[in-house]
N, C-alpha and C positions, 0 to 999 in steps of 0.2 A: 313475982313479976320479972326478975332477974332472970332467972331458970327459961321463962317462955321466951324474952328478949334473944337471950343465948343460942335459943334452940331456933328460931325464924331466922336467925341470921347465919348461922348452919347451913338450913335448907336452902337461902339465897347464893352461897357460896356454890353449894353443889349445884343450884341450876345454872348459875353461868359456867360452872362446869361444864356439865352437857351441854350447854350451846356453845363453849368453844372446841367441844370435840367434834360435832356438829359441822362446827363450818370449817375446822381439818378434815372432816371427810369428804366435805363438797369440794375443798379444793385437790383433795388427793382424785376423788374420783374426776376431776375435771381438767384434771393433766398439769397442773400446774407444778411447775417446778422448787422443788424446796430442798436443802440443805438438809439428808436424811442421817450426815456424820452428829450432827446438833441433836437431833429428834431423841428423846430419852422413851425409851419404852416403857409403858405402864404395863402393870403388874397384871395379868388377868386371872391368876389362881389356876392355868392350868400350865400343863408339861408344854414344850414347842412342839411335841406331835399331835398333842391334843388342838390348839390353837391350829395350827395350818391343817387340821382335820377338818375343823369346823368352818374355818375359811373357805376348802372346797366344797364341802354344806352348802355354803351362802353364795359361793359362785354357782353353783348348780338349780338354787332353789330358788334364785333370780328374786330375791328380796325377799321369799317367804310367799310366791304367786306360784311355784311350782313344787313337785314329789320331786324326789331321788329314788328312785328303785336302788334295792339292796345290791343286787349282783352288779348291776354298771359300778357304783359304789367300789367296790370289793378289787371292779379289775382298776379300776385309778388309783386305789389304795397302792395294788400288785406294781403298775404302773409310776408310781412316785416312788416305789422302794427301790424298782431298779434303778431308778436317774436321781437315786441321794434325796430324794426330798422328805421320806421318814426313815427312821429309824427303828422299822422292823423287822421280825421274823416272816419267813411265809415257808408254807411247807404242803403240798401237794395232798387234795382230799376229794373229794368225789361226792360231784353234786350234779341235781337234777334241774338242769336247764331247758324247756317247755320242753318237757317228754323226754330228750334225752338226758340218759347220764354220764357224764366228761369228768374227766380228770381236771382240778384248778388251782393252781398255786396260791393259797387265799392265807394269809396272815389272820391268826388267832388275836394278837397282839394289837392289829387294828381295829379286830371286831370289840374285841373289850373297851378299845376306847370309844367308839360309837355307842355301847350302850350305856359306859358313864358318862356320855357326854346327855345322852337319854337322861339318865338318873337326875342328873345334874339339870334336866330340861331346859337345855340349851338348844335341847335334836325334840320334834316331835313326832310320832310313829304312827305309821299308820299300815294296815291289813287289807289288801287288796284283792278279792278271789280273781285269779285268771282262767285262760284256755286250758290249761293242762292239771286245772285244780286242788294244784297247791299252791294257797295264797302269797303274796309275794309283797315284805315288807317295804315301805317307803319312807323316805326321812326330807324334813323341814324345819329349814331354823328357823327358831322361837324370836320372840322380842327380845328377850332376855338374850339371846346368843346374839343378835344382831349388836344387842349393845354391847359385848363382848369383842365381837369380833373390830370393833370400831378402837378397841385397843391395841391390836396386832400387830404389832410392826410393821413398818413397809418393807423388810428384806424378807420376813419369812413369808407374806405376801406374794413378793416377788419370786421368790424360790417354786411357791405353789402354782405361778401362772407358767412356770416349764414344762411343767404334767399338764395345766389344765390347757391352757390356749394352744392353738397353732402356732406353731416358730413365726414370728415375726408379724402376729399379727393378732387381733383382740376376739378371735372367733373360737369359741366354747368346743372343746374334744367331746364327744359321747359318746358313749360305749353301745354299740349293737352288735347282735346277735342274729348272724345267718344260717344257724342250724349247725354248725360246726367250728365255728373259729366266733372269736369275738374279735371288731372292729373298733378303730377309732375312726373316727370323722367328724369336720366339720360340714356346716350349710353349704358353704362355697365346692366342696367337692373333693376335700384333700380326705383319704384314707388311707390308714395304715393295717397292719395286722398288727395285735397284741399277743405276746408270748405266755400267756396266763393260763394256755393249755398244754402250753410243754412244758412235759415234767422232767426235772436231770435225774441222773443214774448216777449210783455213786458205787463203788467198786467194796465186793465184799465176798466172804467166804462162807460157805454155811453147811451143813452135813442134815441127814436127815431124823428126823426126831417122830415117832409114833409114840403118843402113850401107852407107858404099861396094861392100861384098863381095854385099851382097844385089841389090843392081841392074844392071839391064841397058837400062843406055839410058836416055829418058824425060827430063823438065827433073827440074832440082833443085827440092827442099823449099825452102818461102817461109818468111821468117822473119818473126817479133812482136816483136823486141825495140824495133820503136818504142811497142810498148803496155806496156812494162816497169814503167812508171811505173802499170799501173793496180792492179796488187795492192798498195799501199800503202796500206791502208784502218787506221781505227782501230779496225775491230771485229774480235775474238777470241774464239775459243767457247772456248779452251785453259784449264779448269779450274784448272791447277798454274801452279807459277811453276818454268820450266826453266831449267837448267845447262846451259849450253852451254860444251863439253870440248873437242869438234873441229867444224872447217867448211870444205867446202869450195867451190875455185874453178870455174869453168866445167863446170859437171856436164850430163853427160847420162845418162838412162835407159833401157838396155830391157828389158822385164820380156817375157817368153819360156812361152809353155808348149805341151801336142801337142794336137791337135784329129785325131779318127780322118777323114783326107783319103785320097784316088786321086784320079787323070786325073779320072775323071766327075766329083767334087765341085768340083775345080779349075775345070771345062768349066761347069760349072752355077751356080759362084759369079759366075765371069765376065759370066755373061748377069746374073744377078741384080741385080751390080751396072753395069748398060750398058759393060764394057768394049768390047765388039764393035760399037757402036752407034756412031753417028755425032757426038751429043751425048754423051760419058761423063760418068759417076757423077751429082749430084745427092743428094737429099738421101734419105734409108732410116727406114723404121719398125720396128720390132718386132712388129706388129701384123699379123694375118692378115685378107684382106676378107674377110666373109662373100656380098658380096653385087658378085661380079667384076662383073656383068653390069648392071648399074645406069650410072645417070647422073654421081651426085655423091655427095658419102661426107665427112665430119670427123675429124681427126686431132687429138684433144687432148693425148697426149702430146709428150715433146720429141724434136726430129728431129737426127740428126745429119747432117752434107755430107760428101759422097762424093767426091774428087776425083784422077781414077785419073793413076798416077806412068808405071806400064808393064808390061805383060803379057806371060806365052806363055800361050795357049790353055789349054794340059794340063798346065803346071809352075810356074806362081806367078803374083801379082797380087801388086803395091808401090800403095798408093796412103794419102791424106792424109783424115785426120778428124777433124771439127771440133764438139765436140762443143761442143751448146747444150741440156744440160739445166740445168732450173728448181736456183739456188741457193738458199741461206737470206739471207734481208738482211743485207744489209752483208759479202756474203761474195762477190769477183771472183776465178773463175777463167776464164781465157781459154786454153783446152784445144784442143792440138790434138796430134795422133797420128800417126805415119810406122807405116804397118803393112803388113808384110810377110808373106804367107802361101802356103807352099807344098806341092806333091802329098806331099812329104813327112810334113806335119802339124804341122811346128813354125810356130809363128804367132810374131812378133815385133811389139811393140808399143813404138817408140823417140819419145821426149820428149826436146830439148834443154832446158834449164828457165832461160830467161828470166831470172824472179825470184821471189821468195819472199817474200809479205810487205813491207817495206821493205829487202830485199835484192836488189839488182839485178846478176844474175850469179855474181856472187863472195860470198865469207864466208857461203855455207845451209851453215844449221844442220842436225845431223845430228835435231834434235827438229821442227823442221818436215818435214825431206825425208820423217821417216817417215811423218806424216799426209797427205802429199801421195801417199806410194807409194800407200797402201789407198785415195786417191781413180783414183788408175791402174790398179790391178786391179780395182776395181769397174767402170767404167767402160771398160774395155778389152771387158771381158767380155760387159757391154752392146753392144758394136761388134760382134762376132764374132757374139754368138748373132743380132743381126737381120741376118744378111747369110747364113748357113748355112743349110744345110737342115733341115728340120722330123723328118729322120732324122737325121742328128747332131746336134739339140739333144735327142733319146731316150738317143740312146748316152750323152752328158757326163750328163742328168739319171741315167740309170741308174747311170752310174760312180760320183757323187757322189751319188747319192742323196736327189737332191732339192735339193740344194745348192748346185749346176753354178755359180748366180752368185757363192758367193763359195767356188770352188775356188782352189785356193793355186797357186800361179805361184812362176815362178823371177824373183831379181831381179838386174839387171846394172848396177850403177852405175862411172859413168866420170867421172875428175875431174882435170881440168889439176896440180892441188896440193891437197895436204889438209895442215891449219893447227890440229898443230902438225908439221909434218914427224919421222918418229921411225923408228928401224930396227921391224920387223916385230916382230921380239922384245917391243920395247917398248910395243907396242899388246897385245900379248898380255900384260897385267899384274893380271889376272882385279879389278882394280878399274874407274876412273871411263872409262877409255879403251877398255875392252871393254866396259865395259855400255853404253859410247855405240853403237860398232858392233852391237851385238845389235838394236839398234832399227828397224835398215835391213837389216841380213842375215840375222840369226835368230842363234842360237848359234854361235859362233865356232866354228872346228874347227882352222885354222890360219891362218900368215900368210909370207908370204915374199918375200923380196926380190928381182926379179928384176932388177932392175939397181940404179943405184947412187943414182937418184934418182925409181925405178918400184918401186911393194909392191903386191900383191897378196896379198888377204884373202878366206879361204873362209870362207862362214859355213851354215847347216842351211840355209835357201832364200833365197840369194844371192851375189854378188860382191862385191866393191869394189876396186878396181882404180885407182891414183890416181899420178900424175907425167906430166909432159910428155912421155912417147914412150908414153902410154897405148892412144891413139888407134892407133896401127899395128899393134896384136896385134888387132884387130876381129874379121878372119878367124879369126884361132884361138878368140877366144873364142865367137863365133858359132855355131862347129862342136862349143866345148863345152855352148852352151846347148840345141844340137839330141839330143845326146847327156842332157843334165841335164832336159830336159823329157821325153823320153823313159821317164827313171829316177823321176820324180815319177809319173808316169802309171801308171806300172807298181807302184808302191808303192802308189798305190790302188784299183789293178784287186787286187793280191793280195788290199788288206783288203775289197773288194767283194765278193772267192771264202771270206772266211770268214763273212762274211752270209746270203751263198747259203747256205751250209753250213748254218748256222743255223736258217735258214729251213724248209733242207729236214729237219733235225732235227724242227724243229716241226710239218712236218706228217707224219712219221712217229708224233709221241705222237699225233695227234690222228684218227690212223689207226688206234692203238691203243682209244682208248675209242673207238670208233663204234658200239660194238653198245651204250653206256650212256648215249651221247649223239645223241637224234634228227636233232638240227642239225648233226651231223658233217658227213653225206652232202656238200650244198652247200658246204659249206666247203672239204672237201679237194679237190671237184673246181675252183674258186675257184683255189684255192692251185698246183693242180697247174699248171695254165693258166697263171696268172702266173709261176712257176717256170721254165717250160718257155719262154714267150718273152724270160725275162732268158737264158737258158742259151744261147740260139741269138743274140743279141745281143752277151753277151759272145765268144762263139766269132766272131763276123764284128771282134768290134772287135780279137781275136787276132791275127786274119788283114792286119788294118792296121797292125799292130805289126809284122810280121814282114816286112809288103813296105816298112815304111819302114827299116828296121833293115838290108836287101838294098841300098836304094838311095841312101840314106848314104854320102857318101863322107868318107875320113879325110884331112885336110888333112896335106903332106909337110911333115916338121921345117923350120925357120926355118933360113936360114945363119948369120945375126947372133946372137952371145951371149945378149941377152936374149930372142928368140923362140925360141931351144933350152932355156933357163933356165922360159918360160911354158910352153912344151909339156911340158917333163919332168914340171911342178908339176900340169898339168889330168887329166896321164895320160888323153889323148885315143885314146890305140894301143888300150888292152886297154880299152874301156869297151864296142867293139862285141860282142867276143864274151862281156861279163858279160852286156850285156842279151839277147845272143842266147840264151843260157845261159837266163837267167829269165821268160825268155818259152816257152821251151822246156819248162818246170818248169811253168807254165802250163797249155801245152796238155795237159799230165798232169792236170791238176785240173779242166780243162773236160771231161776225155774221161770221169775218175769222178765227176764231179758227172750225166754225161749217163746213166754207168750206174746210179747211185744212185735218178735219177729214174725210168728205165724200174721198178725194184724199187717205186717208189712209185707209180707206174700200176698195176703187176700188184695190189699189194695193195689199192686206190681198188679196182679190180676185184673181187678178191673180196669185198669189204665191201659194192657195188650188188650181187653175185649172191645174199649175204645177205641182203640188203633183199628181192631179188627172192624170194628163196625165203621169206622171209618173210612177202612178200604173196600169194605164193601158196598157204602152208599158211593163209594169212585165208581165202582166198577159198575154199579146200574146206571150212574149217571151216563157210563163211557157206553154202553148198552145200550139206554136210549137213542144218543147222537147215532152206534147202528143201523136200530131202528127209522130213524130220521132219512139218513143216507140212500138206506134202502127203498126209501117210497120216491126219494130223489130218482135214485138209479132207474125204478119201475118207470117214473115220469119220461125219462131219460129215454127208454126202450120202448116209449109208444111215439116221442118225435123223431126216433132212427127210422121206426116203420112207416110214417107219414115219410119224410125223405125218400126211402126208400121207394116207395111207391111216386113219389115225384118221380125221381129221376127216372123209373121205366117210362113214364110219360114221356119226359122230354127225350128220351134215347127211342123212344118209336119214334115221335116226332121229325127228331133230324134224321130217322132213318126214310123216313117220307118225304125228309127235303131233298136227300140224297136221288132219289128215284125220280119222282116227280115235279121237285121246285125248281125256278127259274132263277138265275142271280143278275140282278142288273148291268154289276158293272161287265157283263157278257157281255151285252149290248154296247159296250165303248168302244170308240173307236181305235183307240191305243191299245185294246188288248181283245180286241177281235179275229186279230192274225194268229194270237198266242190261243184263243180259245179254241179257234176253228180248226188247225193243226192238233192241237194237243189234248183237247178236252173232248169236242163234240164229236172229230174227225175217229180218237184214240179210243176203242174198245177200253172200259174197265180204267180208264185216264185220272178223272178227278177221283175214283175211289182208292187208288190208290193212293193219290198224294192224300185224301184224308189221312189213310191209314197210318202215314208215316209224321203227319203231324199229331196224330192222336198219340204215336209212340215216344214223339219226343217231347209233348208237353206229361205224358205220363212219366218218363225218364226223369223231368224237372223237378215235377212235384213228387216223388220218390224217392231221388236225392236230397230232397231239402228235408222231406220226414224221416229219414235215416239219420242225417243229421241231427237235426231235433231231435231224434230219440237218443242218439249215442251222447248228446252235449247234457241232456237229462237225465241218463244213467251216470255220472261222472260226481254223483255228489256223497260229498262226507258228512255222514251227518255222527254229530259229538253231544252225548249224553250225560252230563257231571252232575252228579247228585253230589250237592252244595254242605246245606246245611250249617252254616257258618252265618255268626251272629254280626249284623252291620250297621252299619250308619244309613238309615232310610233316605235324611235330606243328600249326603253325598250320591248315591245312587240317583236322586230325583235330578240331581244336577246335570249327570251323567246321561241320566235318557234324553234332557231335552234338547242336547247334541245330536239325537241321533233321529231317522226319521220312521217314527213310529206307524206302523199298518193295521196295527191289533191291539186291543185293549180287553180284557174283561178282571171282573172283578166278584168273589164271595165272601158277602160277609155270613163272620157265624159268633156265638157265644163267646170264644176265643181269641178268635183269628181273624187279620184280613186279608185273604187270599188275593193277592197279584198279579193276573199274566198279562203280558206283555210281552209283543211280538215286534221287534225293528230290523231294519237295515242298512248295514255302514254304507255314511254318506260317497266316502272316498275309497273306489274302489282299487286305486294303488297303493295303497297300504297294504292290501289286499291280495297283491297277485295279479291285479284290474280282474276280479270277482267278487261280488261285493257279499259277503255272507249275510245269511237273516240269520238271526238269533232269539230265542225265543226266553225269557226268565221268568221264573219263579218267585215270589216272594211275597213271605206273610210284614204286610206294613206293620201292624201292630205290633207283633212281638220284637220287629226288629230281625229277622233271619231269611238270608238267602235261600231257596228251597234248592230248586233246579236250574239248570242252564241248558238249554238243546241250540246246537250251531250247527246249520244250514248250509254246505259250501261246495257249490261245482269248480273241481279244479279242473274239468276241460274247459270249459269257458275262461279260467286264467289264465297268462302266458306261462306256455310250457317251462322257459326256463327261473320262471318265477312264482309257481305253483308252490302252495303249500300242506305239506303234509298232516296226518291229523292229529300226531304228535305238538308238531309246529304251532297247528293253530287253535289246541288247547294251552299251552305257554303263552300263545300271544293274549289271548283273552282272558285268563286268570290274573298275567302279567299286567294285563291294562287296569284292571280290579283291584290289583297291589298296591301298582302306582301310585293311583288316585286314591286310596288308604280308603278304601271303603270300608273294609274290613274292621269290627271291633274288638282286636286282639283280649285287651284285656274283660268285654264282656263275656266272652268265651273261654275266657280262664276257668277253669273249675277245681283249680287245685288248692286252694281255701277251702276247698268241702270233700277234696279228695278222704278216703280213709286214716285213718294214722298209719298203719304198716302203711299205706302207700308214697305218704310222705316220707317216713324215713326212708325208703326207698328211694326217691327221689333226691335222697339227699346225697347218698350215699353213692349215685350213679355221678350228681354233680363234682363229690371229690375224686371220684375215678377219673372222670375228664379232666379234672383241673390235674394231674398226677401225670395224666398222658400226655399234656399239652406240655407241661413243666418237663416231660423226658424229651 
């Protein structure tokens, strides 16, 4: 009885616990003022980066009512490290944000503590498929974290509302993504740009490194370590202040990935770059001549030197590049590249690394090696594309989508000793030792020891490979990097076949409305086109895959303990027939994507025979009215010949009056004098005066149909095929200003066809000529068709006539005006293609670059 008393009066303590922290939070959350020097912080069991981690959690997830998306996440993480508010690393890695892939300064260090705050189910997660289909993680604080976080202190609270709010005010920053830069913004309208795409450069020396296994012959690579001493510079772009956990000794690099090669590209690179030539290599552009046949020509970009190692004709090129593009001041890198490329398609791009910084040789840092990799895969990659052909720099842009230069590579780092030497296990410690390797490898996945004083570390895209007998597995690893590039290639040829997919979804709907939407027609055959020579593209780049995958060969088990030990770990056996396997899978999805399209011609098809039968029920109808006309005009040409035949009546007649009739007022006495004299007295008298009034009322009426015909030739008439999707009620508003003469109306299955014929009221607006104008437009769909404008500028005043320049401006202008127009329904670039959105993206940062000059 004792035991249960003890234990309810326990639980009574702890609930008015909770309710007096309870109604601290109501008053913290309700502005009230309190003494925070007094406030003793409770204990919540996590680190203070973990706590204001979780904090911006709960500010963002708005009580547990909304997600966090990962990558917003990621740049606020980026974003509090640089204004002090954590206490991380972050180190520049390359990730795929909707379709593209960017460079992103993302801290290791904070990812790990987002998923033991996961672990800890504090965060709950959640998998979201999107547009670009690869799903995209989301987070929510838990109950359990809520009550957590109801421990926080109020200063490191307040420290996390510097990153999170707008300066001076209680409105929530969020990170968006406009296809190249990430944003902050609030509701109200304030945005910033975030620096979480620029990466800094750090100052290094490096010579060029080819492995033993890849050459055939040729001098060896020259070395720079007399220029070691030149990275040692005092200036630093490096943002944060780094921890450095591990470092290691005599490192070399090669970073690996496939380029779609055969014999001919091999044969044709060679010439490219003078292998066969008597003087080899020299210095290479990127730059195409426009004008071969000319005299002299300027190169203002940076050129890289070409300096060939050793060749076969049809099966690889080894040769050294020295790369001399423009640095930022104060920033020395002396770059140079062992690169090896063969009919296979694995391209290798090997660096010994000199120094680093004020580190010469020995002790790099694993926070510098990583800024220096993303200056090797950028720049590798600038190597390759000016030396390839102008069809395989199609294929990479098509594969990546625009992206090609900063496609993700495989990375292979090799190092005499790594400082703090530890078994495998022990780097595997999901704390400071694995978030250091995440920086250089990507995600850890495993670690092992293959000998006693050799580990070897697999990470999502890369190696690290580290002890004194490192250097003697080159061959095996070499043959797993040809294999690993391979397998990277192939993972984005797949996500390329669900783009396609996509694509071709989209132009399936838009196949769909073509009878509602006039602008279909060109669009889908646009689309098909483009479709059709990615489909035939990817199918040739299949075909490269599958003859490198044939002529591959798999290196025989080591006899020695530890090259049995690294070959069992690379699992280099079965890797050929995975990708054989997945390639294979492949040419299934090339074969129904080929069929898909053919169904999307047939239907493009029927949709122009629609069109065409369409214009052709116009043209019979326009045919009939002909017909119509012409029974008119007949009608027409039998009351000319009745007139006709009148008027010789009445023209004998008064020739009868002339001869023979009497006129009264003859007989008056007032003009009796004038008759008798002049008329009866005067031979040929009164026929004359007829004659001369016949001439001048013919004169009168001659001049006035001259007129009339010349003020009737004097018109402009203006044809604007429209086509532009609007606001039907704005337009109806618009008519009943004006005063209408004509009306007709078709309806059909689709559409409801609108003509409408008016005339502006105010003819000085005008010119004082009031134009008729006649429009077009289908009501249902919503889209202006046509416009025809009617305008005699003889009839305006001369010096206020308008030209027919003029008075398509004015009238498209008065259309403007009044926002008739539905810009955004007539957007179609939400369904444009993907090459043609990055396109679009890519022309926006041009602009914004020109405006900025």
């Amino acid at each position: 009885l004792y035991f249960i008393i003890a234990i309810e009066g326990h639980m009574a303590d702890e609930d008015k616990e909770f309710k007096d922290e309870l109604d601290e939070s109501e008053e913290e959350s309700s502005g009230s003022e309190t003494d925070t020097d007094s406030e003793e912080e409770e204990d919540t069991g996590l680190t203070e980066n973990q706590n204001r981690l979780l904090y911006l959690c709960e500010l963002h997830s708005d009580g547990g009512r909304k997600w966090m998306r990962k990558p917003a996440l990621i740049v606020l993480i980026y974003e509090g490290i640089v204004a002090n508010v954590f206490d991380f690393d972050y180190a520049p890695q390359s990730d795929l944000i909707e379709n593209r892939r960017v460079w992103l300064n993302i801290s290791q260090e904070g990812k790990s503590d987002i998923e033991f705050l996961r672990e800890e189910e504090l965060l709950a997660g959640l998998q979201k498929p999107t547009r670009s289909y690869k799903p995209v993680t989301c987070y929510q604080i838990t109950k359990k974290g809520m009550g957590v976080v109801k421990k926080i202190s109020r200063k490191d609270k307040e420290i996390v509302h510097e990153v999170t709010y707008m300066r001076g005010s209680r409105e929530l920053l969020e990170a968006e993504w406009d296809g190249n830069d990430y944003w902050l913004q609030s509701k109200s309208g304030y945005r910033r740009k975030s620096t979480i795409t620029d990466t800094e450069d750090v100052s290094y020396v490096s010579s060029a490194y080819v492995p033993q296994c890849l050459r055939y012959g040729g001098r060896p690579t020259l070395s720079n370590a007399h220029r070691a001493h030149e990275s040692a510079v005092n200036t630093n772009q490096i943002r944060d202040n780094l921890d450095e956990v591990i470092t290691l000794n005599s490192v070399s690099i090669i970073v690996a990935e496939y380029v779609p090669f055969g014999a001919n590209q091999i044969v044709q690179l060679n010439n490219n770059v003078g292998s066969t030539e008597r003087v080899q290599g020299g210095f290479i552009s990127p730059d195409v001549d426009d004008n071969a046949g000319g005299t002299s020509m300027t190169d203002d970009h940076d050129l890289t030197s070409v300096d060939i190692l050793d060749y076969t004709l049809t099966h690889h090129i080894n040769f050294e590049a020295e790369i001399r593009f423009q640095e930022e001041s104060g920033v020395v890198q002396v770059e140079t590249f062992g690169v090896s490329l063969n009919a296979e398609g694995t391209c290798f791009y090997g660096m010994q690394v000199e120094a680093v910084m004020d580190r010469i040789k020995d002790n790099i840092s694993l926070d510098h090696l990583a800024r220096l990799l993303v200056d090797v895969q950028q720049d590798s990659s600038a190597i390759v594309d000016s030396i390839i052909s102008e069809y395989q720099r199609e294929l990479m842009q098509l594969i990546f989508l625009g992206d090609a230069s900063n496609r993700n590579k495989v990375n292979l780092i090799i190092a005499n000793e790594i400082t703090p030497h530890l078994t495998a296990e022990e780097y595997m410690d999901k704390g400071e030792y694995e978030n250091e390797l995440k920086q250089v490898i990507g995600d850890t996945k495993a670690a092992y020891d293959i000998s006693e004083h050799d580990t070897l570390i697999f990470g999502a895209y890369g190696l690290l490979v580290c002890g004194p007998n490192s250097r003697h597995h080159e061959p095996l690893l070499c043959a797993y990097l040809q294999f690993i590039t391979i397998d990277i290639f192939v993972q984005n040829y797949f996500a390329r076949m669900w783009i396609l997919s996509a694509d071709m979804e989209t132009t399936n709907k838009v196949i769909e409305v073509s009878e509602s939407d006039p602008t279909s027609l060109a669009r889908i055959r646009y689309r098909i086109c483009k479709l059709a020579r990615d489909i035939i593209q990817l199918d040739e780049i299949l075909g490269y895959l599958l003859e490198a995958l044939e002529i591959i060969e798999i290196p025989p088990e080591p006899p020695e303990q530890a090259g049995r030990s690294l070959y069992e770990r690379l699992e280099i056996s079965g890797m050929r027939s995975q990708l054989v396997r997945r390639t294979t899978d492949l040419k299934k999805n090339i074969a129904g994507s080929q069929r898909y399209l053919d169904v999307l011609r047939e239907r493009a098809h029927v949709v122009s025979e629609g069109k065409m039968f369409e214009l052709n029920e116009n043209l019979e109808a326009n045919s009939r009215k002909l017909c119509n006309l012409q029974s008119y005009n007949s009608n027409t040409a039998h009351s000319l010949q009745i007139l006709q035949v009148m008027f010789a009546g009445m023209l004998s007649f008064d020739w009868l009056d002339r001869l023979t009739g009497n006129w009264t007022v003859m007989n008056t006495t007032w003009l009796e004098f004038i008759a008798e004299s002049m008329i009866r007295n005067f031979p040929f008298g009164w026929f004359i005066i007829s004659m001369l009034i016949w001439v001048v009322f013919a004169w009168v009426i001659l001049k006035a149909f001259n007129i009339l015909n010349w003020r009737s030739q004097g018109v402009i008439t203006i044809k604007q095929r429209m086509n532009r999707r609007i606001f039907v009620e704005k337009l109806r508003d618009l008519l009943k200003t004006k005063a209408r003469s004509f009306e007709e109306r078709k309806y059909d299955l689709e559409k409801d066809i609108v003509t409408l014929t008016y005339e502006e009221r105010d003819h000085r607006d005008w010119g004082n000529s009031r134009p008729k104008i006649i429009i077009e437009y289908d009501e249902r769909n919503q889209y202006l068709l046509d416009i025809t404008l009617h305008y005699n500028k003889r009839v305006a005043s001369k010096n206020l006539a308008f030209n027919a320049t003029e008075l398509r401006e004015k009238l498209l202008g008065e259309f403007q005006t009044l926002g008739i127009y539905d810009e955004e329904g007539e957007d179609h670039s939400a369904d444009a293609l993907a090459v043609d959105k990055r396109l679009a993206i890519e022309q926006r940062i041009n602009a914004e670059e020109e405006e900025g000059e």
